[in-house]
NUGUSE-151740 format. One record per residue (C-alpha): residue in one letter; x negated, y, z; residue number from 0. Coordinates in Angstrom, 3 decimals. Example, Ala and Ser with C-alpha at 12.3 -4.5 7.8 and 13.67 -1.06 7.14 Angstrom:
<vexlums>
+---------+----------+----------+----------+-------+
| koldren |        x |        y |        z | domar |
+---------+----------+----------+----------+-------+
|       A |  -12.300 |   -4.500 |    7.800 |     0 |
|       S |  -13.670 |   -1.060 |    7.140 |     1 |
+---------+----------+----------+----------+-------+
</vexlums>
This chain:
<vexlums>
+---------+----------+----------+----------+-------+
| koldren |        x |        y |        z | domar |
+---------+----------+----------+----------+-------+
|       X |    0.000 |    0.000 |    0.000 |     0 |
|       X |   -3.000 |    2.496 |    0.621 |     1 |
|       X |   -4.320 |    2.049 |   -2.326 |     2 |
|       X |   -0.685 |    2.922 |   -4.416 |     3 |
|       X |   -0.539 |    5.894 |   -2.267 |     4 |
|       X |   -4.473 |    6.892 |   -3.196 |     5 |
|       X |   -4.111 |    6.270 |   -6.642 |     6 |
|       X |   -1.170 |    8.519 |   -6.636 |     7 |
|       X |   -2.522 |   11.279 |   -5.079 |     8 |
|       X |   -5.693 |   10.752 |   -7.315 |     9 |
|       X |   -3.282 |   10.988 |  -10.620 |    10 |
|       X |   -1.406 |   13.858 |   -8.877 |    11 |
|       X |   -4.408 |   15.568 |   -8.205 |    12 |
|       X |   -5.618 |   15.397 |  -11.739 |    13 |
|       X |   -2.366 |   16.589 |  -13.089 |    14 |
|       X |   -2.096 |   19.698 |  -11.276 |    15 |
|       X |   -5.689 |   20.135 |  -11.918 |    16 |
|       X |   -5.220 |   20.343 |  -15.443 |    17 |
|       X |   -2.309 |   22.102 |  -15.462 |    18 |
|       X |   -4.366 |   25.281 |  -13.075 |    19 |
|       X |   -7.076 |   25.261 |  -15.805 |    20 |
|       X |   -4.942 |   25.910 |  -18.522 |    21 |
|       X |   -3.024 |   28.576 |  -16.133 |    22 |
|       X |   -6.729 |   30.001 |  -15.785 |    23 |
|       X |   -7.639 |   30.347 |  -18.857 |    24 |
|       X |   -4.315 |   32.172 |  -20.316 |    25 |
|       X |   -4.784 |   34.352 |  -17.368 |    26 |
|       X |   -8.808 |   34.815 |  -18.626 |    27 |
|       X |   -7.487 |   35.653 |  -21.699 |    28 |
|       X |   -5.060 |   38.500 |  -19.817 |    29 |
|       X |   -7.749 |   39.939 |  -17.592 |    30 |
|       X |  -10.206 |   40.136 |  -21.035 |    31 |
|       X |   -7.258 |   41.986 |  -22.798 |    32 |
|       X |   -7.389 |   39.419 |  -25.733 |    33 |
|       X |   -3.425 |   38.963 |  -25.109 |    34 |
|       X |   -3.258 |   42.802 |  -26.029 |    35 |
|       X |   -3.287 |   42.220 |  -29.430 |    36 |
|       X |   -3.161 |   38.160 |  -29.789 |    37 |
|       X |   -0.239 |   35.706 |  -28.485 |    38 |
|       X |   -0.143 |   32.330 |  -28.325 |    39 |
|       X |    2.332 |   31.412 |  -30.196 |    40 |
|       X |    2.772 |   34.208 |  -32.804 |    41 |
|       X |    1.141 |   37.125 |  -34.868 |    42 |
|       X |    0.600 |   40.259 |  -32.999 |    43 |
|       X |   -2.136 |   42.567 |  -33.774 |    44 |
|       X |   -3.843 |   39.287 |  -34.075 |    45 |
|       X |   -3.479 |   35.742 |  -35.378 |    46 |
|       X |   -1.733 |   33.433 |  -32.525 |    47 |
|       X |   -4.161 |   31.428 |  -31.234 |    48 |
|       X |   -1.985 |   28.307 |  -32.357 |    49 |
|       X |   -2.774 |   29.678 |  -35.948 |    50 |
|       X |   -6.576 |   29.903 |  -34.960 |    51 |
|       X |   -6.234 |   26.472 |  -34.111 |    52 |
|       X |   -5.172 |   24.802 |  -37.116 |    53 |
|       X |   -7.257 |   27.116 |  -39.403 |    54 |
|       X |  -10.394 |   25.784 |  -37.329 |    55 |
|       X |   -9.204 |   22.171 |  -36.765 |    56 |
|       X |  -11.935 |   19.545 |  -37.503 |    57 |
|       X |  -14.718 |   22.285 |  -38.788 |    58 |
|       X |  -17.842 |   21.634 |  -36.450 |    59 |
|       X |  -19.347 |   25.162 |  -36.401 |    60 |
|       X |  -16.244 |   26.956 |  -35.160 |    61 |
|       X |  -16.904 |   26.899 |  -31.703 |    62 |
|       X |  -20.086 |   28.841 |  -32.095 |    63 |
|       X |  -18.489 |   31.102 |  -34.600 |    64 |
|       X |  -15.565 |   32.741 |  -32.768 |    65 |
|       X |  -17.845 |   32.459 |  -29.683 |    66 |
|       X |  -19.952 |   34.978 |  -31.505 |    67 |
|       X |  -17.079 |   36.750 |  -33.336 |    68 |
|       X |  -15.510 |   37.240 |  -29.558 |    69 |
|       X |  -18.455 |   38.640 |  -28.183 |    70 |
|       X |  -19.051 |   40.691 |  -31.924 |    71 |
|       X |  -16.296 |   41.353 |  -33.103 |    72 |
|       X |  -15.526 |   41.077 |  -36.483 |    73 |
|       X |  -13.224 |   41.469 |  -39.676 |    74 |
|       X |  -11.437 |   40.204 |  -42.616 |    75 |
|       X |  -10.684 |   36.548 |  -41.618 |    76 |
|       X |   -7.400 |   37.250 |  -40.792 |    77 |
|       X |   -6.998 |   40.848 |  -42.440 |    78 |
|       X |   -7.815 |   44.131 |  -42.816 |    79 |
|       X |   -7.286 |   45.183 |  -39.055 |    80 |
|       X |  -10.437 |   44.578 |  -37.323 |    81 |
|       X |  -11.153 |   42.950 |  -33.536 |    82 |
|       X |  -13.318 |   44.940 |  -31.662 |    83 |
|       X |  -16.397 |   43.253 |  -29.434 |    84 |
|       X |  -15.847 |   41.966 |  -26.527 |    85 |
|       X |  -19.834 |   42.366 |  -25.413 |    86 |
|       X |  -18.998 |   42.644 |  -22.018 |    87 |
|       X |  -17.578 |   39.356 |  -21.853 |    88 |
|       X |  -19.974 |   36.848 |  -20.327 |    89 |
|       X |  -20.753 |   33.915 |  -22.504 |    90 |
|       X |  -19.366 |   31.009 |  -19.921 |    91 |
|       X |  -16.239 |   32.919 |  -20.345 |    92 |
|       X |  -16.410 |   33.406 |  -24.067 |    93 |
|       X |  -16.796 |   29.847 |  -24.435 |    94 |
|       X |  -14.075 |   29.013 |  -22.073 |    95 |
|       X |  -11.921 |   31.118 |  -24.302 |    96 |
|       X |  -12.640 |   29.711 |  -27.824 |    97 |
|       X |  -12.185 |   26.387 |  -25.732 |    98 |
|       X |   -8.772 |   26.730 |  -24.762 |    99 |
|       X |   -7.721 |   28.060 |  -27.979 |   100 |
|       X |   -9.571 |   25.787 |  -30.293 |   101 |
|       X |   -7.595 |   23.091 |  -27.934 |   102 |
|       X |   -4.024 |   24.618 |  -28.973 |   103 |
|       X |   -3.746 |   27.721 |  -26.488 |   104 |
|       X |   -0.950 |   26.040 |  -24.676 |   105 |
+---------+----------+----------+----------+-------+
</vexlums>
């Protein structure tokens, strides 16, 4: 019986775990102001990060890419309207970023 009740608090514990992380990061994204002009789910200033997903999907090099365009800045990947550097963001939480969204942004 103790170990059910471990176990369960172990897969419980993992759960909510996840489920703070992914809280974290959308509320990364808030404090950084990238939810200014970017949603998840839909075009703002910016692509949704959904849409960043799926344009990226299976290409090895993003990761390092929009890490650098986040920190950059850049334009003309998604139009004419360009994103502005983020050079004060550190590069853990850069990469935490592009993480989350290159995962779906959910």
């Amino acid at each position: 019986m103790k170990v059910v009740i471990a176990t369960a608090v172990i897969a419980l514990s993992a759960l909510s775990s996840t489920t703070v992380f992914a809280a974290g990061e959308k509320d990364l994204a808030t404090k950084s102001a990238c939810m200014a002009c970017h949603a998840v789910d839909k075009k703002m200033v910016g692509p949704a990060y959904q849409d960043v997903a799926k344009k990226y999907a299976g290409d090895k090099t993003a990761e390092a890419k929009l890490i650098d365009k986040v920190k950059k800045g850049g334009s003309g990947a998604w139009g004419p309207i360009p994103m502005p550097p983020n050079a004060a963001l550190s590069d853990k939480d850069a990469k935490t970023l592009v993480k989350w969204i290159l995962a779906g942004a959910k």
